[in-house]
DOZAKE-196495 format. One record per residue: residue number from 1; residue in one letter; x negated, y negated, z of N, C-alpha, C, O in turn. Coordinates in pm, 1 decimal. Last residue first. Example, Ala and Ser with C-alpha at 12.3 -4.5 7.8 and 13.67 -1.06 7.14 Angstrom:
<rs>
<r 2, 'S', <-1285.0, 225.0, 708.0>, <-1367.0, 106.0, 714.0>, <-1290.0, -3.0, 787.0>, <-1340.9, -113.8, 803.9>>
<r 1, 'A', <-1319.0, 569.0, 780.0>, <-1230.0, 450.0, 780.0>, <-1320.0, 330.0, 780.0>, <-1423.6, 331.9, 846.5>>
</rs>
This chain:
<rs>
<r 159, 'X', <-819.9, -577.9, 1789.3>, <-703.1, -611.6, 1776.5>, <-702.3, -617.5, 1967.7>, <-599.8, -649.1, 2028.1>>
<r 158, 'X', <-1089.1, -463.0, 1721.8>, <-1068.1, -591.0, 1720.6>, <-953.3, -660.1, 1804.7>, <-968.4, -762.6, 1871.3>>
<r 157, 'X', <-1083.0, -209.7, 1775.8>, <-1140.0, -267.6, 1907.0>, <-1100.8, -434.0, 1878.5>, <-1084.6, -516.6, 1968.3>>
<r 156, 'X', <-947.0, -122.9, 1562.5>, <-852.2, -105.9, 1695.7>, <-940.3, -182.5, 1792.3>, <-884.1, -224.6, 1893.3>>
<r 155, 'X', <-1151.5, -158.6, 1393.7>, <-982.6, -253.0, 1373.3>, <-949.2, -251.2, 1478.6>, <-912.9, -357.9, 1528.2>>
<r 154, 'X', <-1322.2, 73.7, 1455.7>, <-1378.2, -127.6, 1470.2>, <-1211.2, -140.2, 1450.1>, <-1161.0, -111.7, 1558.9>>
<r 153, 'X', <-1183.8, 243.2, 1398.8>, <-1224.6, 234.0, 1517.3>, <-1290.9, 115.2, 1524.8>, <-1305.6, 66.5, 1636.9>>
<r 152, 'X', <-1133.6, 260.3, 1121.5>, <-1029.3, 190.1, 1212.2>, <-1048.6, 195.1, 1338.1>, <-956.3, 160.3, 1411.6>>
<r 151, 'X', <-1387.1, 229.2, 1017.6>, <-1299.0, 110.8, 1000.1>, <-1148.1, 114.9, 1092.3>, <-1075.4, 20.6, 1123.3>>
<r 150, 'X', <-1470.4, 475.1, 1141.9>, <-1524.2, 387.7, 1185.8>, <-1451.3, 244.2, 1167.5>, <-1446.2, 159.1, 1256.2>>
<r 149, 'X', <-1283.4, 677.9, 942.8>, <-1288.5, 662.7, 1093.1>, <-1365.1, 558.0, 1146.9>, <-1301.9, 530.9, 1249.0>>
<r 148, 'X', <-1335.4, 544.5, 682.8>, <-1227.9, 526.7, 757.9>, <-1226.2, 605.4, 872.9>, <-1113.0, 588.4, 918.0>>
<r 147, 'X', <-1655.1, 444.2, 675.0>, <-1602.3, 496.5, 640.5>, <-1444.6, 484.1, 715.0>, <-1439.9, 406.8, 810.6>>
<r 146, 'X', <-1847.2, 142.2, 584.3>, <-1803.3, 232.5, 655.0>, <-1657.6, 278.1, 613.6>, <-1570.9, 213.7, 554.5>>
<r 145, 'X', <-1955.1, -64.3, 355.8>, <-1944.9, 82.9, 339.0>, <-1945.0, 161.3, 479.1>, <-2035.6, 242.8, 495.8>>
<r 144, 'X', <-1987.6, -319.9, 431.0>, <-2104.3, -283.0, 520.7>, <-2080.4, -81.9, 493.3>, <-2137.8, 7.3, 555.8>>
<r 143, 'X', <-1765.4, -430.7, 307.3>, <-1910.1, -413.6, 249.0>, <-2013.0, -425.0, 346.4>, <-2102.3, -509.5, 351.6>>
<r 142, 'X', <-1591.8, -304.2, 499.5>, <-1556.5, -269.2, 359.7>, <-1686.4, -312.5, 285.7>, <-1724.1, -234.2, 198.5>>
<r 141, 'X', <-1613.3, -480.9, 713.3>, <-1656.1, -365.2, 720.4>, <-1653.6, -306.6, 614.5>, <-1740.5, -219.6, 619.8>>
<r 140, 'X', <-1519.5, -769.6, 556.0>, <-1660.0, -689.1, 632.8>, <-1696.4, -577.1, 678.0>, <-1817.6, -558.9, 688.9>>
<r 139, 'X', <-1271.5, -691.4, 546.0>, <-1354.5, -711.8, 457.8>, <-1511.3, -697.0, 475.7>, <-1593.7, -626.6, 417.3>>
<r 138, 'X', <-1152.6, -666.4, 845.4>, <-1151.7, -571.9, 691.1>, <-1302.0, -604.5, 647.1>, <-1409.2, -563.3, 691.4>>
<r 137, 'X', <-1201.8, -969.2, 952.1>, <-1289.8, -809.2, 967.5>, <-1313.8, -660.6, 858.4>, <-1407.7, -592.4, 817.3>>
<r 136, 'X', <-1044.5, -1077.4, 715.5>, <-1159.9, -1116.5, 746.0>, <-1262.2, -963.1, 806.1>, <-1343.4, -889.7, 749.8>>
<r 135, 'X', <-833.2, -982.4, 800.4>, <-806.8, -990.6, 709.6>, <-1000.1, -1013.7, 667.5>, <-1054.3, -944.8, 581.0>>
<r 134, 'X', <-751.1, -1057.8, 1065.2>, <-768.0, -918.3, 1032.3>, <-844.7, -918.2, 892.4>, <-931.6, -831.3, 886.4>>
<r 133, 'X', <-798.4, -1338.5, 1051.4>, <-910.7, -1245.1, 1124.6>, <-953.2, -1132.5, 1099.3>, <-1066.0, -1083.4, 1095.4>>
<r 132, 'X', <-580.7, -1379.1, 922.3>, <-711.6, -1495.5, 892.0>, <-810.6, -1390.8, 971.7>, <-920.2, -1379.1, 916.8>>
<r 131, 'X', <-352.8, -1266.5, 1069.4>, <-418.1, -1193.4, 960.6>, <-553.5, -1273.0, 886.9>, <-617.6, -1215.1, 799.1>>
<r 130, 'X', <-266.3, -1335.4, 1328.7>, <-373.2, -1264.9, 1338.3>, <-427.1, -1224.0, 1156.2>, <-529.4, -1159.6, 1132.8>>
<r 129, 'X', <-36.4, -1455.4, 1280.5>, <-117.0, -1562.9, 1341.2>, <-231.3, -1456.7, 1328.6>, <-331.6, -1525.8, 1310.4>>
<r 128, 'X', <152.1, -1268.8, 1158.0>, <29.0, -1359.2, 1063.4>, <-6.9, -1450.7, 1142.2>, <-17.9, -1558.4, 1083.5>>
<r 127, 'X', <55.1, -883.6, 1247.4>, <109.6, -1000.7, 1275.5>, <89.2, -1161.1, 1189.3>, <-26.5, -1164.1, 1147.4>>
<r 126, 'X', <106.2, -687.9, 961.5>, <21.7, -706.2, 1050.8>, <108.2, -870.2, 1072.9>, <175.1, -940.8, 997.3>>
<r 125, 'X', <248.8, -578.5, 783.4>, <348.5, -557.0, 878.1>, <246.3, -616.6, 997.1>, <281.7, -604.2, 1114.3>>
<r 124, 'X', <207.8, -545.0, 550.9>, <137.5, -453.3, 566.1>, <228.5, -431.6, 678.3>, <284.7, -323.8, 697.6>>
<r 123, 'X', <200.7, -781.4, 431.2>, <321.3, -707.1, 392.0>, <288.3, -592.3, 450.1>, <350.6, -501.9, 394.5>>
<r 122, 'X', <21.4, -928.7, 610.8>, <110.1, -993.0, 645.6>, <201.2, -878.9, 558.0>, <308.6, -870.1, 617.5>>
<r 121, 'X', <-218.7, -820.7, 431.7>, <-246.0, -767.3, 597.9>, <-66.9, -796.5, 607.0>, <-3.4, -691.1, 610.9>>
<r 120, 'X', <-149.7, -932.2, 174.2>, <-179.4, -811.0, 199.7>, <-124.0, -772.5, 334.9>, <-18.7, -712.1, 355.5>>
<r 119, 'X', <-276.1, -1236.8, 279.4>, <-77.5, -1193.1, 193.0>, <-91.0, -1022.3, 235.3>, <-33.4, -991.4, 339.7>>
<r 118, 'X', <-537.8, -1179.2, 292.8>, <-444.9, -1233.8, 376.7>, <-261.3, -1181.8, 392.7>, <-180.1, -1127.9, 468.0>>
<r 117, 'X', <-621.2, -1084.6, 97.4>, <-603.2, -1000.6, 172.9>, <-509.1, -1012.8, 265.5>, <-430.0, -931.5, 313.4>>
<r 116, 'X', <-604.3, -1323.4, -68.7>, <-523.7, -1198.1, -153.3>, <-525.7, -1073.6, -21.8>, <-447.6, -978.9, -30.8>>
<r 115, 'X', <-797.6, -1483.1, 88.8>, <-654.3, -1509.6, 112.9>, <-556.0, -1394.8, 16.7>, <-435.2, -1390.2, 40.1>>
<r 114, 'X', <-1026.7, -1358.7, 48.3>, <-978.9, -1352.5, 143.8>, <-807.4, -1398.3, 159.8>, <-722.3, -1347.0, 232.5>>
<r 113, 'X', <-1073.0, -1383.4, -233.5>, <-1065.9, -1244.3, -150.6>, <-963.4, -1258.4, -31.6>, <-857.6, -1197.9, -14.1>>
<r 112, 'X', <-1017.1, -1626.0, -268.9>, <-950.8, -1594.7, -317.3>, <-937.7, -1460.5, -272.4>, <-826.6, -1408.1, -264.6>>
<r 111, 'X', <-1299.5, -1762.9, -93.4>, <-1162.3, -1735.4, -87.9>, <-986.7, -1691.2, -149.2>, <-878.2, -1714.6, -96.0>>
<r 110, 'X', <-1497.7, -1553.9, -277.9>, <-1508.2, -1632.8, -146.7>, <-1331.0, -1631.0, -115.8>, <-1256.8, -1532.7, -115.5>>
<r 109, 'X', <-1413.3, -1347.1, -574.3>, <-1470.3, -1375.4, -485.0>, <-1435.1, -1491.3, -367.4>, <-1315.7, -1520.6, -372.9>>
<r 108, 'X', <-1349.3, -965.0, -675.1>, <-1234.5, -1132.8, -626.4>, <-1349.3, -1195.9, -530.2>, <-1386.7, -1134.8, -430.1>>
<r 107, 'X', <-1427.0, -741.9, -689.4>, <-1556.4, -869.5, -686.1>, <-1449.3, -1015.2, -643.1>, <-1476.9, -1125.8, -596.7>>
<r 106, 'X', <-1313.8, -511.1, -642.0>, <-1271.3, -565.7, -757.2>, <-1368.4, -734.1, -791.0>, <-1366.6, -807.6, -889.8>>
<r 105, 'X', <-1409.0, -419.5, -442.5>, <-1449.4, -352.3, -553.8>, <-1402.3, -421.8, -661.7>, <-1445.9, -396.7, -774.0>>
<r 104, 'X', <-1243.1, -605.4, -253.6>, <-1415.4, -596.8, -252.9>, <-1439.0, -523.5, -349.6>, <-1550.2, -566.0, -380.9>>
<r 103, 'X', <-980.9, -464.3, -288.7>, <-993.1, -584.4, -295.8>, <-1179.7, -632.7, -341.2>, <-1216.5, -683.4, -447.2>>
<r 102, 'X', <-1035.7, -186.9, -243.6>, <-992.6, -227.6, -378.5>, <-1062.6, -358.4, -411.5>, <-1148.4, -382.8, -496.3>>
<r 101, 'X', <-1128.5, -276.9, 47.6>, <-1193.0, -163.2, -35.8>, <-1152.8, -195.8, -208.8>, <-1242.5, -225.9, -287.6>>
<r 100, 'X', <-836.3, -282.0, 144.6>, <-945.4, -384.1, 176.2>, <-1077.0, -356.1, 55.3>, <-1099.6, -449.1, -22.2>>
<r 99, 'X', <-676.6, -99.0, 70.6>, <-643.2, -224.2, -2.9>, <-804.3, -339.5, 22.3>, <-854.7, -428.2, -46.5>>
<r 98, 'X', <-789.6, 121.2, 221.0>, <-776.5, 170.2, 110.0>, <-761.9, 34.5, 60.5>, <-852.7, 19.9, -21.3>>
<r 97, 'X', <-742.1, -38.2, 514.9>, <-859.9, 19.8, 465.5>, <-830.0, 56.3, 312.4>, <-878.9, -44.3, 261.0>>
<r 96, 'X', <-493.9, -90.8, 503.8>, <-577.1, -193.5, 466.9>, <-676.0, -145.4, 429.7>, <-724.5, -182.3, 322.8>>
<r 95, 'X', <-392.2, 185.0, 491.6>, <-355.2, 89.8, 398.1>, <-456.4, 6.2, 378.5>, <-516.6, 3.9, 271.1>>
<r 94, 'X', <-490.4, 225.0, 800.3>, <-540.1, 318.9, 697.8>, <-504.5, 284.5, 510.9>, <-567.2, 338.7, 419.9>>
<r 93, 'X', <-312.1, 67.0, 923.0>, <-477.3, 66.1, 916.2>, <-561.8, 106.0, 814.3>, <-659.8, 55.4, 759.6>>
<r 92, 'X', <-80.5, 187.5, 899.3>, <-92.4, 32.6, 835.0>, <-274.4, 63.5, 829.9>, <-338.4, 77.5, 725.7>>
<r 91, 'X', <-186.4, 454.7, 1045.3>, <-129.5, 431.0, 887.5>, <-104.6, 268.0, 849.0>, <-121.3, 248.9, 728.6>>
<r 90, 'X', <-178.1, 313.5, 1289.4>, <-318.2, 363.2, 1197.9>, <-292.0, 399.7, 1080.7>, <-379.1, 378.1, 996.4>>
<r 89, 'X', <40.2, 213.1, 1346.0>, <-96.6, 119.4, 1336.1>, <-214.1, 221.0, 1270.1>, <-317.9, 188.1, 1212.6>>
<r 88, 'X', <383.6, 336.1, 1201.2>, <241.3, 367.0, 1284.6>, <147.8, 279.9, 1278.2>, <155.9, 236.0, 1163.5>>
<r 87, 'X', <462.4, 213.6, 990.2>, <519.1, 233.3, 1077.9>, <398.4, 235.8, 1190.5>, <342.7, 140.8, 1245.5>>
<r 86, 'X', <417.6, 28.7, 687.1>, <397.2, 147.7, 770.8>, <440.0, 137.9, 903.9>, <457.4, 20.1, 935.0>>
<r 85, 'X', <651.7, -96.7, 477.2>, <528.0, -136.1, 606.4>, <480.4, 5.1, 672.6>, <574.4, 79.7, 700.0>>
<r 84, 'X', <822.7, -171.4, 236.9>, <782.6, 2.9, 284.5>, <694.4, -29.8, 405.1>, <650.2, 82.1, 431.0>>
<r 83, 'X', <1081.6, -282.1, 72.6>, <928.4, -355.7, 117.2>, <890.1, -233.8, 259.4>, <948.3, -238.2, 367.8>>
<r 82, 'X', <1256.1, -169.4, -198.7>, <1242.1, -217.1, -40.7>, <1070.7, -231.6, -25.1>, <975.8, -198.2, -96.0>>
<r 81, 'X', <1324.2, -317.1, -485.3>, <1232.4, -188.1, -400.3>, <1237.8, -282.0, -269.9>, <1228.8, -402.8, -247.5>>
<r 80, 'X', <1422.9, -544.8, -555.0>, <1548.7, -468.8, -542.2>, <1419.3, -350.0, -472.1>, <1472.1, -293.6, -376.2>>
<r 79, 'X', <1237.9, -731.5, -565.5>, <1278.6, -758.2, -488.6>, <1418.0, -640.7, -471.4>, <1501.7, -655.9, -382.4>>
<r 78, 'X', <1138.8, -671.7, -900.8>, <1029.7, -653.3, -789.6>, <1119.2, -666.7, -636.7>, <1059.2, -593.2, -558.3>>
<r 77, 'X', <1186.7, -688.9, -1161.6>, <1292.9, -686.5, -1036.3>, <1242.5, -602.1, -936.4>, <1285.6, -494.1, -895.9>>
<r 76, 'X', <944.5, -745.1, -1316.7>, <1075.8, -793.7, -1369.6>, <1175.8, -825.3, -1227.7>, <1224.1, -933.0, -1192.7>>
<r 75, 'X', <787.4, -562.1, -1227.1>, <748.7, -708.7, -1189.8>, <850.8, -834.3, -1243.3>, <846.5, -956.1, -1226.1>>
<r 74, 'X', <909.9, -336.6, -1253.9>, <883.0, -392.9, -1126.8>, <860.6, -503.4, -1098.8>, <888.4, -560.1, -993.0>>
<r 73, 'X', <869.3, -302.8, -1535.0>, <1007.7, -289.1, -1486.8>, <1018.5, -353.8, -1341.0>, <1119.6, -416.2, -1308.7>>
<r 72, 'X', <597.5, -349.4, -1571.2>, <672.6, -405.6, -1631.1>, <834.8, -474.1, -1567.0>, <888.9, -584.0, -1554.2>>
<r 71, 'X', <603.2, -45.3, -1457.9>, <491.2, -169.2, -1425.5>, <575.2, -328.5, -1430.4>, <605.3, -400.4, -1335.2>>
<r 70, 'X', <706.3, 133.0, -1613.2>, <755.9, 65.0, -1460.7>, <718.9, -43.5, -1389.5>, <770.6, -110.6, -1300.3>>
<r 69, 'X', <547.2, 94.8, -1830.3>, <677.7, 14.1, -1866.3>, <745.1, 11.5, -1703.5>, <817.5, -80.8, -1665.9>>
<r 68, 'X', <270.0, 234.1, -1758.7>, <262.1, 43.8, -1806.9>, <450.5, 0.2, -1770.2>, <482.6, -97.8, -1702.8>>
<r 67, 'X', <314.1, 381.1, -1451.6>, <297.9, 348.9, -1601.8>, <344.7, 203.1, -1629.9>, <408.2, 112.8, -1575.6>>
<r 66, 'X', <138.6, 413.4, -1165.6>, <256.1, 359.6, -1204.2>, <213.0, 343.4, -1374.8>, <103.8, 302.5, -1414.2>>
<r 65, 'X', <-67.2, 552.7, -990.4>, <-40.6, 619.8, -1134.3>, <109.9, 558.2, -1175.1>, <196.3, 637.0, -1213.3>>
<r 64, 'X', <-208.1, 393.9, -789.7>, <-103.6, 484.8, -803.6>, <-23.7, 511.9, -936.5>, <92.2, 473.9, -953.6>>
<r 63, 'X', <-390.3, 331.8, -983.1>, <-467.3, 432.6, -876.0>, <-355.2, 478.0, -868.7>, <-339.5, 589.5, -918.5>>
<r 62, 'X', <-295.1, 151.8, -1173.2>, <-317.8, 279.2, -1255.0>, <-407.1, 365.3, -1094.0>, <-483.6, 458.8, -1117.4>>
<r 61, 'X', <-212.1, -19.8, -1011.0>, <-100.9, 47.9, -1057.5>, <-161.3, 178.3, -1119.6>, <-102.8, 286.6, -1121.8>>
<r 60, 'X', <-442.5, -159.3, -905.3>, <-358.4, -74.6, -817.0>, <-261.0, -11.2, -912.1>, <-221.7, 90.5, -854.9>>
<r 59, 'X', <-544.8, -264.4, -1117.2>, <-567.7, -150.3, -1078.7>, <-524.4, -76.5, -963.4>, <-557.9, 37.1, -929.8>>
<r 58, 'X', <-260.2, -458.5, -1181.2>, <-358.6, -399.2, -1277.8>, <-440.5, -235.4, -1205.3>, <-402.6, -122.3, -1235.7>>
<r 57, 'X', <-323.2, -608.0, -896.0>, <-197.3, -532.2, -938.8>, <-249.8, -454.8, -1033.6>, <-302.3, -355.7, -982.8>>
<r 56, 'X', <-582.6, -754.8, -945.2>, <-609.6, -600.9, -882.8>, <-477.6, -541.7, -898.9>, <-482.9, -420.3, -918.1>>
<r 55, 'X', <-516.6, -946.6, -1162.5>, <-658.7, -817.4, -1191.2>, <-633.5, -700.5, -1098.3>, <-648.5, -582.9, -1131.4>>
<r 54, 'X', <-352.0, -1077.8, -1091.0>, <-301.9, -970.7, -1167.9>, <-417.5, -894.6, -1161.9>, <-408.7, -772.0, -1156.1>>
<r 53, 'X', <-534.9, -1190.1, -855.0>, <-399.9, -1072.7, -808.0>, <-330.4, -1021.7, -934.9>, <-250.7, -929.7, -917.2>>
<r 52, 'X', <-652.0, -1311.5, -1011.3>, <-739.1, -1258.7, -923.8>, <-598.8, -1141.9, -885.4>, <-600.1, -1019.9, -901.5>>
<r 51, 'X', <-474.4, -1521.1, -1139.5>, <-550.7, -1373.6, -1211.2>, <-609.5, -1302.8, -1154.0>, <-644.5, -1203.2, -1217.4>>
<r 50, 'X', <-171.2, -1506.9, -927.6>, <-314.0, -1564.8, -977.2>, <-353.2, -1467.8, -1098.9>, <-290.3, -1371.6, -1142.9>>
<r 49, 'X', <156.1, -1508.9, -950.3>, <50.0, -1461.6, -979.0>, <-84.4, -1474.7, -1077.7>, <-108.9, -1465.8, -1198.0>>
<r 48, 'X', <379.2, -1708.5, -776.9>, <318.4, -1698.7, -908.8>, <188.8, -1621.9, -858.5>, <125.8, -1653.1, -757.5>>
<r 47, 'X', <477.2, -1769.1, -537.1>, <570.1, -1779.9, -659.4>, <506.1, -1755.1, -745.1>, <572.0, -1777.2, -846.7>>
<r 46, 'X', <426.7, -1665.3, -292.8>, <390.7, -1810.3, -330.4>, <454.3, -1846.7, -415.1>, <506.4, -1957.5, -402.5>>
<r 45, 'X', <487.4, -1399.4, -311.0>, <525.2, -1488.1, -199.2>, <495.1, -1617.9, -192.0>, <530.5, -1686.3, -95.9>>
<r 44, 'X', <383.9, -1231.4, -505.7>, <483.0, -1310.5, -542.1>, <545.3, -1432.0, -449.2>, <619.1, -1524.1, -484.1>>
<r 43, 'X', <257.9, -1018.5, -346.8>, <173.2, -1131.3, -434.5>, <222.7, -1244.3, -481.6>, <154.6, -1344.5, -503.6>>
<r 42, 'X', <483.6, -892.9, -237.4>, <362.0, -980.4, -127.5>, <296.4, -1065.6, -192.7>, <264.7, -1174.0, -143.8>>
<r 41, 'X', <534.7, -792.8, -452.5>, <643.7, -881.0, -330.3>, <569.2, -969.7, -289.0>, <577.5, -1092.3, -296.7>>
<r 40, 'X', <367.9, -571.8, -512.2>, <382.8, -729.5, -597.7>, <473.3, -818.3, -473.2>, <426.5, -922.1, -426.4>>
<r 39, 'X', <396.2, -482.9, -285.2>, <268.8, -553.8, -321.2>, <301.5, -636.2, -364.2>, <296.0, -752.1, -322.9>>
<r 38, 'X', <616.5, -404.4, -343.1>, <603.9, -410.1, -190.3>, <463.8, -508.0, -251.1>, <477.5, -629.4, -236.6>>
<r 37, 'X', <539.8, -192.6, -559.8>, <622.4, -291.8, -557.6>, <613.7, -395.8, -424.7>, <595.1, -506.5, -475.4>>
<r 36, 'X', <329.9, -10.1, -458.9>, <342.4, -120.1, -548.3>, <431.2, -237.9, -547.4>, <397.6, -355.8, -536.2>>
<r 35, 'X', <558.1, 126.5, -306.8>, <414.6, 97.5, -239.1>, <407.3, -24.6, -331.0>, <463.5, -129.4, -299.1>>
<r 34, 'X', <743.5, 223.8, -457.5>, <793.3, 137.6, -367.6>, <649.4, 68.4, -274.3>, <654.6, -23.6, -192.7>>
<r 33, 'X', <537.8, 402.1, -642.4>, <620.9, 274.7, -706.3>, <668.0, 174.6, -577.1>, <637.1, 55.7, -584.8>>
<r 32, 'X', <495.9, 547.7, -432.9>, <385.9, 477.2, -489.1>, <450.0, 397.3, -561.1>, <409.5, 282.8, -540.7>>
<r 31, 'X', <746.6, 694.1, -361.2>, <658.7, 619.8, -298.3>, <578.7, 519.1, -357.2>, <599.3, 401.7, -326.4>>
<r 30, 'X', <781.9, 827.1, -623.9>, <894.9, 691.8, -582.4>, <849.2, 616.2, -482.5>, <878.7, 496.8, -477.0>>
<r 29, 'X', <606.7, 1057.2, -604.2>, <599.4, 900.8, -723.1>, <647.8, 760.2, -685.4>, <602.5, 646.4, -697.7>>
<r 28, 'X', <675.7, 1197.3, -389.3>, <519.9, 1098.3, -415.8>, <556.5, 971.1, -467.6>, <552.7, 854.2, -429.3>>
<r 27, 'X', <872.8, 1242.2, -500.1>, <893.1, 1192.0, -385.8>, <792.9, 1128.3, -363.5>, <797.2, 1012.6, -321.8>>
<r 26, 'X', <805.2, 1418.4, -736.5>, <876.4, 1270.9, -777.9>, <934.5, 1236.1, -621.6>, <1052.0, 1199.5, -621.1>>
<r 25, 'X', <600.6, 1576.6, -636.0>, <580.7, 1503.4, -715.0>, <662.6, 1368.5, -726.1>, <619.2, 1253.3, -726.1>>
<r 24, 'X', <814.7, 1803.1, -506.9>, <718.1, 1666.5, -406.3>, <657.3, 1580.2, -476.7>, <636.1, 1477.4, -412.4>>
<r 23, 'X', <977.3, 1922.8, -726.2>, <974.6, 1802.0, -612.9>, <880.8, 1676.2, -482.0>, <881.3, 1568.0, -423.4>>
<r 22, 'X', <741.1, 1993.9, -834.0>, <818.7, 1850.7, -889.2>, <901.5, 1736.3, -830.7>, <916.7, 1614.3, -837.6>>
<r 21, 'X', <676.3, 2184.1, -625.7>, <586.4, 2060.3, -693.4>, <656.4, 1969.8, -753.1>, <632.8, 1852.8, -723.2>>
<r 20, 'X', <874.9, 2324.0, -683.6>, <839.3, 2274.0, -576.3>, <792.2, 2141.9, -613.2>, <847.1, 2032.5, -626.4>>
<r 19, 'X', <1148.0, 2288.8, -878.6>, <1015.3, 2327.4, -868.2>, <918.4, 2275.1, -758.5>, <893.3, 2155.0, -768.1>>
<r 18, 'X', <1479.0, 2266.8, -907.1>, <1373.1, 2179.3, -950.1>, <1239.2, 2269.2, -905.1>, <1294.2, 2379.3, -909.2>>
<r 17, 'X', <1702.4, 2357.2, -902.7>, <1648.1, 2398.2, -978.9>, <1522.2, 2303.7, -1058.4>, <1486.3, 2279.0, -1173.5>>
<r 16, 'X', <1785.3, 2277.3, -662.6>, <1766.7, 2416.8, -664.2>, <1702.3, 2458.5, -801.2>, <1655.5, 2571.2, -817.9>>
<r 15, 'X', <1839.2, 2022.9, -712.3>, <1721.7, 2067.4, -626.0>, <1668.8, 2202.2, -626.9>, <1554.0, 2239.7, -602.9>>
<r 14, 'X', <2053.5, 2047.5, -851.0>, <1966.1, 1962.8, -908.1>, <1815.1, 2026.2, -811.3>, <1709.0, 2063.7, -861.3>>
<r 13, 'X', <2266.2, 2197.4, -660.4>, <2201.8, 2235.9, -766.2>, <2076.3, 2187.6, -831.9>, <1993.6, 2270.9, -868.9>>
<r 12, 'X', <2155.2, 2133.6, -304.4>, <2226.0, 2109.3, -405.6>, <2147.2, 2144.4, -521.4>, <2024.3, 2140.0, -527.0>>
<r 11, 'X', <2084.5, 2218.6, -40.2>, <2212.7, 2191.8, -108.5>, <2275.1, 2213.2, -230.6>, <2378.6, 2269.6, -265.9>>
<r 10, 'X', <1864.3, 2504.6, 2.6>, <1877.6, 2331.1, -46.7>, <2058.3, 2325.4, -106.3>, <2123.8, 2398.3, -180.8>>
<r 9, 'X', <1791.5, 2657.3, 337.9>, <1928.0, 2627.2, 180.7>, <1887.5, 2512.3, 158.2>, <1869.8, 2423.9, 242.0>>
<r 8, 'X', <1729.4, 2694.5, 573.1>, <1653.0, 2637.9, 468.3>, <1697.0, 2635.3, 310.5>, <1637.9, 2614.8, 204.5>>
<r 7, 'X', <1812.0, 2592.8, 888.3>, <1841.9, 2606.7, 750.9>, <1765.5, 2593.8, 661.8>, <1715.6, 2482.0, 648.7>>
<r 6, 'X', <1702.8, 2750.0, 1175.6>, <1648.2, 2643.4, 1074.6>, <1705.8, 2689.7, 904.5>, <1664.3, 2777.8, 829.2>>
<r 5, 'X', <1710.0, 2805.0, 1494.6>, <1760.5, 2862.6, 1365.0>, <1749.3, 2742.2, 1248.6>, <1811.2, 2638.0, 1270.2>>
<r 4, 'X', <1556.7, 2853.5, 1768.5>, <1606.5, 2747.0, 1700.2>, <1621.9, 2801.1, 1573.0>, <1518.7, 2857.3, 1536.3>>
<r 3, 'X', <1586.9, 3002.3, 2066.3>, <1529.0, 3018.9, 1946.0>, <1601.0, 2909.6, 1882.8>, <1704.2, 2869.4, 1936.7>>
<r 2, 'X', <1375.1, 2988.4, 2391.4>, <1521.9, 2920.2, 2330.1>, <1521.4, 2915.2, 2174.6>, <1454.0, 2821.3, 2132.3>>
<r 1, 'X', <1282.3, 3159.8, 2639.3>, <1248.3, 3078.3, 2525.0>, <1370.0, 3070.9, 2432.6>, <1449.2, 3163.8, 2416.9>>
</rs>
């Protein structure tokens, strides 16, 4: 058996005197800002934001705990955050599920739901000849209240 020796020195001062938690805190954070942002991107892809998409930007920012002035700061220079897609299909999955869910809690109704999901599925990294469908199934399972093992075990049979 072949031992592997694993550095665990942090480089550098700034780190060394940061706190665990703070660190994983402001690695969280910068996520959830580049998560957001990535949104607005997606909401912005027409050129202008409905009220139906400021209403849920609005509560997407305070789930990921973005403050009012980054808020601000993002929707100012929304195109300098990289656009984050998940990698994996069940982490994109697991997005829509959490965005599909917002979307339906927030009452956005007939097609304004659907096409704010639409844009969604498409920054998500889902194909867009398929997101009129994806985008659609979501939503239906999202008010039939299944849970995220069942929503992505219906997604995967869809796809």
């Amino acid at each position: 058996m072949e031992k592997v020796l694993i550095n665990l020195s942090l480089p550098t001062q700034k780190i060394k005197n940061m706190s665990f938690s703070n660190l994983f805190e402001s690695g969280f954070k910068k996520r959830n800002e580049d998560h957001f942002a990535s949104i607005v991107r997606v909401a912005m892809s027409d050129g202008v934001i409905n009220e139906e998409e400021k209403a849920f930007l609005d509560r997407l920012a305070t789930r990921l705990d973005v403050t009012e002035s980054e808020y601000k700061q993002i929707l100012e220079d929304y195109k300098s955050h990289p656009i984050n897609a998940p990698h994996s299909h069940d982490k994109r999955l697991e997005r829509l599920y959490d965005l599909a869910r917002m979307v339906w809690a927030d009452h956005i109704e007939g097609p304004n739901q659907v096409s704010l999901l639409e844009k969604l599925c498409i920054g998500l990294g889902f194909d867009s000849d398929s997101v009129e469908h994806i985008a659609g199934k979501a939503l239906a399972l999202v008010h039939h209240e299944v849970d995220l093992d069942e929503f992505t075990l219906k997604m995967k049979q869809t796809n």
